[in-house]
C-alpha positions in Angstrom: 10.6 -10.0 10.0 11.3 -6.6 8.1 9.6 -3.9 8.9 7.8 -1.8 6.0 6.9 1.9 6.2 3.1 2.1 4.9 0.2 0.4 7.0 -3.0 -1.3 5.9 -5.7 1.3 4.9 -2.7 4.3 4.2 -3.2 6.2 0.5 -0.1 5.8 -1.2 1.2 6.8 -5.0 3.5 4.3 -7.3 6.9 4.9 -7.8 7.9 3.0 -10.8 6.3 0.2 -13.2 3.4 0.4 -14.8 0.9 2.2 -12.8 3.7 4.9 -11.8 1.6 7.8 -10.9 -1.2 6.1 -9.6 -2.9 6.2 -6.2 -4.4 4.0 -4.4 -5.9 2.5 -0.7 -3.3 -0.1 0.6 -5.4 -3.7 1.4 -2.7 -5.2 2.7 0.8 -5.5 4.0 2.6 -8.5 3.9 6.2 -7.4 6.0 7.6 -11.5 5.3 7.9 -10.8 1.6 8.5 -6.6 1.4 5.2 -6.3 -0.5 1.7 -4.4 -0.1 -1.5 -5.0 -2.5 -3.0 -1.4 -3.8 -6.7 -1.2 -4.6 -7.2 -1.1 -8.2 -3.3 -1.1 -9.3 -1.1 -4.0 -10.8 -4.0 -6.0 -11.6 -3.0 -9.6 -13.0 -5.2 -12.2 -14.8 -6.0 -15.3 -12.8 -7.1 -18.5 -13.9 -9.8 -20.1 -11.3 -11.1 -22.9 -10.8 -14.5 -23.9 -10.0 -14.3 -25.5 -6.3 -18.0 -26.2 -5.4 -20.5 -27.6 -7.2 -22.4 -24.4 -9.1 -19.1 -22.2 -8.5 -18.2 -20.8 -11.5 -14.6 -20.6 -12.9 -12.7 -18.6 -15.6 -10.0 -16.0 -15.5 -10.6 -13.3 -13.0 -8.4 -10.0 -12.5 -7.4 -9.7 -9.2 -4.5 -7.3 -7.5 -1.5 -7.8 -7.5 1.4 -7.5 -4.8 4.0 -4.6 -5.2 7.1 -4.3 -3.5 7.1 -2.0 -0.7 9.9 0.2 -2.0 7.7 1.3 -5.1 5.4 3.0 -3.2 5.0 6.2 -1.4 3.0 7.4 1.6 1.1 10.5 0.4 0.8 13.2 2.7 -3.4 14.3 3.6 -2.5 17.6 3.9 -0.2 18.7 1.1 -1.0 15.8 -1.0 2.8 14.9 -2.1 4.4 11.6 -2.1 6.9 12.2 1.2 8.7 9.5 3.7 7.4 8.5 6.9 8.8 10.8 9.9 7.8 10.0 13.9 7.3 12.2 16.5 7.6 11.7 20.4 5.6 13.1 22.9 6.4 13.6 26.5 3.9 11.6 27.3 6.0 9.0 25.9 3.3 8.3 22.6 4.9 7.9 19.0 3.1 9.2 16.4 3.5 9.2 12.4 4.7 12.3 10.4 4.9 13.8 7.3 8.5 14.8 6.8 7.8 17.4 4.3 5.1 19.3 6.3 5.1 18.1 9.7 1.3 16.9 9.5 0.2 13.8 11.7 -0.5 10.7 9.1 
């Protein structure tokens, strides 16, 4: 498994494509494929079908999955798009960092 650097429920900002600039809540984090799914971004058409008996069916949007290494972690504090840093106590607890500002993500 590969390890990816955001975690479900972090705010990060695109990198590249279409919705470059764009913020968003990431729903979830698949580390198999190298991808994440951004609330409200990369949304793709899907055509559904009705499974039960009243269901309906059409063409939904839904999200769509990004690859990891278009997105950014954005910082709470200084609001900039930055890489993951960690930080080690004494105590022996790990903790994620903002490596432009030092703040605790």
């Amino acid at each position: 498994m590969k390890k990816v650097h955001v975690k479900t429920g972090d705010t990060v900002i695109i990198m590249s494509g279409r919705d470059r600039g764009e913020k968003g809540k990431v729903l979830a984090v698949s580390p198999k494929e190298g991808k994440v799914i951004v609330e409200g971004r990369n949304m793709v058409t899907k055509h559904v079908k009705p499974r039960k008996m009243g269901e309906q069916g059409g063409i939904i949007k839904a999200e769509g999955a990004i690859y990891a290494s278009k997105v950014q972690l954005l910082c709470p504090r200084c609001g900039k798009p930055t890489r993951v840093a960690h930080k080690v106590y004494e105590d022996g607890t790990k903790e994620r960092v903002c490596a432009k500002c030092g703040e605790a993500i």
